[in-house]
LUMLUM-949537 format. One record per residue (C-alpha): x, y, z; residue in three letters. Coordinates in steps of 0.001 Angstrom, whole numbers. Example, Ala and Ser with C-alpha at 12.3 -4.5 7.8 and 13.67 -1.06 7.14 Angstrom:
SITE|c1|c2|c3|aa
SITE|12300|-4500|7800|ALA
SITE|13670|-1060|7140|SER
END
This chain:
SITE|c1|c2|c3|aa
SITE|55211|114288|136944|UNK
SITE|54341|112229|133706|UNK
SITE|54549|114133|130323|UNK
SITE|53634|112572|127197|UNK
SITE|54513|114210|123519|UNK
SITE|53118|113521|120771|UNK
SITE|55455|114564|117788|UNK
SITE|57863|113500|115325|UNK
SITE|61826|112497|115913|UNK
SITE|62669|115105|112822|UNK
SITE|60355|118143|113848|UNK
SITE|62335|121029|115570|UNK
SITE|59019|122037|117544|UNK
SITE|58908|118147|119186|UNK
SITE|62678|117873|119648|UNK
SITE|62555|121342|121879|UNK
SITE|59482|120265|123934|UNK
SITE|61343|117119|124794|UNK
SITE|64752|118924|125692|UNK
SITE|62482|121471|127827|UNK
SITE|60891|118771|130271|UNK
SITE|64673|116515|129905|UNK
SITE|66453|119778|131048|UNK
SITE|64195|120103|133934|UNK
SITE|64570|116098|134699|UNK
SITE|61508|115131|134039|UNK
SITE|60272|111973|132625|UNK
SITE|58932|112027|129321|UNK
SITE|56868|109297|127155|UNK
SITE|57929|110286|123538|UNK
SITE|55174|108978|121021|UNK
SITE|56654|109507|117620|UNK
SITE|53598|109749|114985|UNK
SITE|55337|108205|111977|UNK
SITE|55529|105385|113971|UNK
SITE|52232|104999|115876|UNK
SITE|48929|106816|115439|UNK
SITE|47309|108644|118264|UNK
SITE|44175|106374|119433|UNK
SITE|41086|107905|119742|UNK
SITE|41129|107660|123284|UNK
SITE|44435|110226|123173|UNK
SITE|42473|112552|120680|UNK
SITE|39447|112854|122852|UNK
SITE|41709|113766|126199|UNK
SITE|43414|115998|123951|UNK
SITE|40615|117527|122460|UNK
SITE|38923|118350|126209|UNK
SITE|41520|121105|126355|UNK
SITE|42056|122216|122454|UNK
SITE|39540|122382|119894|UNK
SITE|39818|119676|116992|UNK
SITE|39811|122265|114509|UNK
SITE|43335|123593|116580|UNK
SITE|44795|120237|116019|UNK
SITE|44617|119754|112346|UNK
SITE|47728|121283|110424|UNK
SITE|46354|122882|107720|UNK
SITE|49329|124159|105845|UNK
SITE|51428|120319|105931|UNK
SITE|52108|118691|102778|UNK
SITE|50209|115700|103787|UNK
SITE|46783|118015|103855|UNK
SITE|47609|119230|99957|UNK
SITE|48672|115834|98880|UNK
SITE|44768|114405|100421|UNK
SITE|43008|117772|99410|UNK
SITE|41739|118182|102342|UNK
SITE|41142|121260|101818|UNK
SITE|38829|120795|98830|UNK
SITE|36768|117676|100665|UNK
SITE|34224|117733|102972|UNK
SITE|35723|115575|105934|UNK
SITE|35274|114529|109690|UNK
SITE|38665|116177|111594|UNK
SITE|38235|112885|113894|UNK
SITE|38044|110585|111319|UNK
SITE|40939|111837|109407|UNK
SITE|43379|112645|112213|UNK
SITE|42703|109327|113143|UNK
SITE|43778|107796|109894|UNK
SITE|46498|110127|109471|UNK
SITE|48388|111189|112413|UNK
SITE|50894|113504|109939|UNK
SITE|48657|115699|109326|UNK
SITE|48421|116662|113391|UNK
SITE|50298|119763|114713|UNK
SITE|52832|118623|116947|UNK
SITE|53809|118363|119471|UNK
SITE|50902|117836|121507|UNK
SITE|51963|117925|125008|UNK
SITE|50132|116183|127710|UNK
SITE|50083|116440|131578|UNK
SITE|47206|114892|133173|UNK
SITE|44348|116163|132100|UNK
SITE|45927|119344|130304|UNK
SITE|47291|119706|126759|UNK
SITE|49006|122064|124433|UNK
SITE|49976|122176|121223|UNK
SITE|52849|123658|119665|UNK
SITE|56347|124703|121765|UNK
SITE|54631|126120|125111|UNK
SITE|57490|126570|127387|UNK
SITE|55325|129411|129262|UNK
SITE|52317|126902|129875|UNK
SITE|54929|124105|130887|UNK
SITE|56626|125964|133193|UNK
SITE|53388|126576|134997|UNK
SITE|52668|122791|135021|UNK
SITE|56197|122414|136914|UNK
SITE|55685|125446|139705|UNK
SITE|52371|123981|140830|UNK
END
């Protein structure tokens, strides 16, 4: 079982998905997002299973401080050029995805 997370080192929400899947022994690939954007080859197998408007953290600092929310503007484009403003984490197995803390969802991934 391979489980990637895509989060930050200082969100609570990332730092419990990775203790869930460590408790259970399970490798995980931690990608922290202040260090490394999420290609657009991640978004797109991501965004198979959630839709991009699902992704895009509407109440973070980092969409007031762009106004976002006053511009017209591609999701892609600017979750590509701004991985902060994501919601994390984003949890992948496979070809499945979550977003948020889904310990209900993971634990299915780990029965079957």
């Amino acid at each position: 079982m391979n489980i990637q997370i895509f989060g930050l080192k200082k969100c609570k929400d990332s730092q419990k998905a990775e203790r869930f899947f460590k408790e259970r022994r399970i490798q995980v690939h931690f990608c922290d997002l202040n260090v490394k954007n999420i290609s657009k080859g991640e978004l797109d197998a991501v965004v198979r299973c959630i839709p991009l408007e699902n992704l895009i953290d509407t109440t973070s600092k980092q969409y007031e401080k762009k106004n976002l929310k006053y511009i017209v503007h591609d999701i892609t484009e600017v979750l590509l050029e701004d991985a902060l403003l994501l919601k994390t984490p984003i949890v992948r197995f496979g070809a499945k995805a979550t977003v948020g803390y889904c310990p209900d969802i993971w634990n299915d991934w780990i029965s079957s």
